[in-house]
C-alpha positions as CSV (number, residue, x, y, z in Angstrom):
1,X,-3.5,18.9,13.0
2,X,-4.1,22.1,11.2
3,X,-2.2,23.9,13.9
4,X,0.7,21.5,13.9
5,X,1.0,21.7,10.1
6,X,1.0,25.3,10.3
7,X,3.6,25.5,13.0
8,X,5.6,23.0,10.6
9,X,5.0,25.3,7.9
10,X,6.1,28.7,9.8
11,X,9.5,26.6,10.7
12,X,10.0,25.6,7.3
13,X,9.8,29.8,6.1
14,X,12.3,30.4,9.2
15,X,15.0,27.3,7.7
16,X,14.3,28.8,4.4
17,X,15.5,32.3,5.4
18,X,18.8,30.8,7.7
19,X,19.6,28.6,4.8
20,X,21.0,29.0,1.2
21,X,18.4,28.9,-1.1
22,X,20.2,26.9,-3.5
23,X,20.1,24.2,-0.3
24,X,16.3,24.4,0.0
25,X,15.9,24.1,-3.5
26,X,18.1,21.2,-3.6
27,X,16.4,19.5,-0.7
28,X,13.4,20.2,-1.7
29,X,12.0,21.1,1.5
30,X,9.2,23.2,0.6
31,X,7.4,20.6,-2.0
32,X,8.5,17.5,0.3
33,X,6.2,19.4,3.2
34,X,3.5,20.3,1.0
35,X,3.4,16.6,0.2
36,X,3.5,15.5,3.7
37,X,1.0,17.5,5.2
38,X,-1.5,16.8,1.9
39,X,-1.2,13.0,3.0
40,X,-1.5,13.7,6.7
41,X,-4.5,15.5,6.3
42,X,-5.9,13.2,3.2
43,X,-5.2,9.8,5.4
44,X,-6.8,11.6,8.4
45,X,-10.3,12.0,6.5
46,X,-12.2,8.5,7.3
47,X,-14.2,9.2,4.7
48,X,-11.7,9.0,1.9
49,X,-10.3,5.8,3.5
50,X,-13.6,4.5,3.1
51,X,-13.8,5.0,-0.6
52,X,-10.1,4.1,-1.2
53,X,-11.0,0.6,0.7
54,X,-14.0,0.2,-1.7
55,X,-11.7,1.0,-5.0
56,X,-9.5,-1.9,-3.4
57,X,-11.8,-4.2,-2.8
58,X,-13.8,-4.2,-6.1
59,X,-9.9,-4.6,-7.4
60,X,-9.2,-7.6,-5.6
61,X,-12.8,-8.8,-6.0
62,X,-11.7,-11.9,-8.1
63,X,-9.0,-12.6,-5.7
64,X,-10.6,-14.8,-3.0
65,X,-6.9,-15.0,-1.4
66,X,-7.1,-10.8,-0.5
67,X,-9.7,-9.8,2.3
68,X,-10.2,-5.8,2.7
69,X,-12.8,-5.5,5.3
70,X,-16.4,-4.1,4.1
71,X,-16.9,-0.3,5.2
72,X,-20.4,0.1,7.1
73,X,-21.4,3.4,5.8
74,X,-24.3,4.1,8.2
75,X,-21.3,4.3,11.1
76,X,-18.5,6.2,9.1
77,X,-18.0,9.9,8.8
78,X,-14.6,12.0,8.1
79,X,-13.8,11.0,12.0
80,X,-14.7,7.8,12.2
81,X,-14.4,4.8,10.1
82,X,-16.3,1.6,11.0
83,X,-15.7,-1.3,8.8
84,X,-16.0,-5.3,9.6
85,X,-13.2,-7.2,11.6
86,X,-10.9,-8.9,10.4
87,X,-8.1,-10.8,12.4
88,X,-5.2,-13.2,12.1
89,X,-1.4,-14.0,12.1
90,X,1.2,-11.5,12.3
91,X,4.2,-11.2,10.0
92,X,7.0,-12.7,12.5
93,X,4.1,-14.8,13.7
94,X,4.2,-16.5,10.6
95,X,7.5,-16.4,9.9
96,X,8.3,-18.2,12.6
97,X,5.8,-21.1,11.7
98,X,6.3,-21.6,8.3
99,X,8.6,-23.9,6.2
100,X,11.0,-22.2,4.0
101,X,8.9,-23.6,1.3
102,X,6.0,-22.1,2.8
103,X,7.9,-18.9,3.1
104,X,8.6,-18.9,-0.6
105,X,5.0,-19.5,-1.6
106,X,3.9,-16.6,0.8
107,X,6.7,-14.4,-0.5
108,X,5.4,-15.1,-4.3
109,X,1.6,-14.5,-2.9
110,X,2.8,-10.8,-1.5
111,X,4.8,-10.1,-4.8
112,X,2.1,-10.6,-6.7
113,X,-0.4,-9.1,-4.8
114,X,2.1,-5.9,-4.6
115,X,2.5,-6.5,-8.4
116,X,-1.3,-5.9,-9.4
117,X,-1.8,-2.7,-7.0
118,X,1.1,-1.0,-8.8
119,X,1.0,-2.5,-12.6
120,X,-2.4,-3.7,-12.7
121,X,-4.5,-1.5,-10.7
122,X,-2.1,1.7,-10.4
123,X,-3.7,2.1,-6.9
124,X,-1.2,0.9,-4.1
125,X,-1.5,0.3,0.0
126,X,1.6,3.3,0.5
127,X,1.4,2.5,4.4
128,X,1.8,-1.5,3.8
129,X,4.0,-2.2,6.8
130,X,3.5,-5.2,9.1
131,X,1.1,-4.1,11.2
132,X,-1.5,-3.3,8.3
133,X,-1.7,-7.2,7.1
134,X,-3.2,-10.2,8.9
135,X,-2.4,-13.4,7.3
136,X,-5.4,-16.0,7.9
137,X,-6.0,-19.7,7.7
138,X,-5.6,-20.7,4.1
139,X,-3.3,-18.6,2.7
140,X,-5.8,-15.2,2.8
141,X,-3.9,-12.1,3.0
142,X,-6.3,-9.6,5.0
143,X,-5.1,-5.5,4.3
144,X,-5.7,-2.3,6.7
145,X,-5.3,0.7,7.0
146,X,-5.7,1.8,3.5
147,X,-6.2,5.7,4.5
148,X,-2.8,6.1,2.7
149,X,-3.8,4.3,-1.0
150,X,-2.4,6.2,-3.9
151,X,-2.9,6.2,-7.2
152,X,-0.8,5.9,-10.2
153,X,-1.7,7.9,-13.1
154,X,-1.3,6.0,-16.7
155,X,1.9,7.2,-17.6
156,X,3.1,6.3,-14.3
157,X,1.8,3.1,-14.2
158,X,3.1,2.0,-17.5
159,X,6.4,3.3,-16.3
160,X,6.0,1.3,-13.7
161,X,5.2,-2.0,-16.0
162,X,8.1,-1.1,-17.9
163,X,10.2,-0.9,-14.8
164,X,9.0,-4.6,-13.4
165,X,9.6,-6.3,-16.2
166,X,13.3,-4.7,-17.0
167,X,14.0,-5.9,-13.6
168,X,12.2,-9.7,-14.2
169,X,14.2,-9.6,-17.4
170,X,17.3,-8.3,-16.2
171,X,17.6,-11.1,-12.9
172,X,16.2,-13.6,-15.4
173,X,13.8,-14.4,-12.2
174,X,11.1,-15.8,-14.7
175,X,9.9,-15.7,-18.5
176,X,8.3,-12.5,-19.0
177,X,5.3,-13.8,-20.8
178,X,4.6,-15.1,-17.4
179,X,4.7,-11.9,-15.2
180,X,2.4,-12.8,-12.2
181,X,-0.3,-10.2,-12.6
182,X,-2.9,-13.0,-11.1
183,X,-3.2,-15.0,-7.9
184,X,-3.4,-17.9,-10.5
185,X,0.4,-19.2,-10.1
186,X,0.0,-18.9,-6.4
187,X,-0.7,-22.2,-3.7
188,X,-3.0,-20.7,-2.1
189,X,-3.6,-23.6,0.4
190,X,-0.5,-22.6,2.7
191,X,-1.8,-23.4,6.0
192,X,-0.7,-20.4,8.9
């Protein structure tokens, strides 16, 4: 990885010197790599994946709908990460089964779970695709893959707050003094 980032790197110099300047800055090539190649090498370190998975876990620890599998520290080092299984439905699995009522309860029960890693928490999954949740009997939501988990700092994160509820507001989706912040709202007997 080192060697590819600094083959990457020695590319970027060559594009800067063939391209305006004023076109580098503009895309901002140079800050966008830096940024890549800090999360490649950051989501490559088991280690810090580990920890990230415990800062989810004790902030979904009152959520008995969100499963993050337990790290087993005795078997994980920066290259390798051993942690219990987990297993379940796929996204289009469940898609395909459930009742668009069903699909509306699941959709609120990802909202809100999305809601309370970037307003709540201000840590967030950033590599929360479909193959990195596992939806399991009884409405449980199981996450991966959290080797990619940012965090928000506090004026980001109140930014962020200010943001949801503009948009809430603004679409008139719900009363505000209601923003779903808890699994409370949630049915969480939705059967997959």
């Amino acid at each position: 990885i080192a060697e590819d980032m600094a083959v990457l790197g020695s590319l970027l110099g060559v594009l800067a010197r063939l391209v305006p300047t004023r076109t580098i800055r503009n895309l901002n090539l140079v800050r966008s790599f830096q940024e890549f190649r800090r999360y490649t090498v950051q989501e490559l370190n088991f280690v810090h994946e580990a920890h990230t998975a415990e800062r989810f876990q004790h902030n979904f620890r009152n959520w008995p709908d969100v499963v993050i599998p337990h790290v087993h520290w005795d078997h994980t080092t920066s290259n390798v990460l051993t942690m219990s299984r987990v297993a379940g439905a796929r996204l289009h699995e469940v898609v395909a089964r459930l009742s668009p009522e069903e699909l509306s309860k699941l959709n609120a029960q990802v909202l809100e779970l999305e809601m309370k890693m970037f307003i709540a928490d201000g840590l967030f999954h950033a590599d929360l695709h479909p193959g990195n949740i596992f939806f399991q009997e009884g409405g449980k939501i199981a996450l991966i893959d959290r080797g990619g988990g940012c965090a928000f700092t506090i004026k980001t994160k109140n930014a962020q707050l200010v943001g949801a509820v503009g948009v809430v507001i603004v679409n008139n989706a719900v009363d505000p003094s209601g923003l779903p912040l808890g699994m409370s709202g949630s049915d969480p007997t939705i059967t997959i």
